[in-house]
N, C-alpha and C positions, 0 to 999 in steps of 0.2 A: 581469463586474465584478471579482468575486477575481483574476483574472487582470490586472486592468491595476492593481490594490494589488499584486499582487505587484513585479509591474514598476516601479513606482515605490517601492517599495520595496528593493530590486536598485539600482536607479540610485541612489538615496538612500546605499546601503551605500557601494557601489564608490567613487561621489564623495568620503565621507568616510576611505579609505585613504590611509596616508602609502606614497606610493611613491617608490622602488621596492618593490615585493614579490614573494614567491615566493606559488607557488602555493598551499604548506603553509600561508602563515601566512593566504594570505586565508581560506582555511576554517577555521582553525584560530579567524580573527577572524569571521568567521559563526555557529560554532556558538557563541560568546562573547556575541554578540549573538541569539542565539536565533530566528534565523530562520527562515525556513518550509522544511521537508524542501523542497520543490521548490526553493526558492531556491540550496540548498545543492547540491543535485543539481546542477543547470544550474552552480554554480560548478566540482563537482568534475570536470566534463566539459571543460575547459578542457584546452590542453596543459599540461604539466608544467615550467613553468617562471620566471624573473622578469618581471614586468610593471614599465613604466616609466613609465605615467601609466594616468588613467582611463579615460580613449578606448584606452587600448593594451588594457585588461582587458576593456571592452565590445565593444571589434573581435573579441576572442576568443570573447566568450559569444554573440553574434550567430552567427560561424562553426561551433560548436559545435551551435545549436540547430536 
């Protein structure tokens, strides 16, 4: 069960970025929001670079995990 609040919670995050973004600022906007060391983790495993919508940023956390 913590693991599907995570996950919608992750989804909840991502959705609400103004993109585009760099990789920097969505963690940078995570630890801002205080979310859960895993969450953070799985974001910081992304490749290193700008993301262009939401779906672009979850294409990437899916391929990462």
């Amino acid at each position: 069960m913590q693991e599907l609040n995570a996950s919608a919670t992750a989804a909840q995050f991502v959705d609400g970025l103004a993109y585009p973004i760099a990789k920097a600022d969505v963690l940078a906007r995570a630890r801002e929001a205080e979310l859960a060391a895993a969450i953070v983790d799985q974001l910081a495993a992304v490749p290193d670079r700008t993301y262009e919508s939401a779906e672009d940023l979850t294409g990437a956390l899916n391929a990462a995990s």
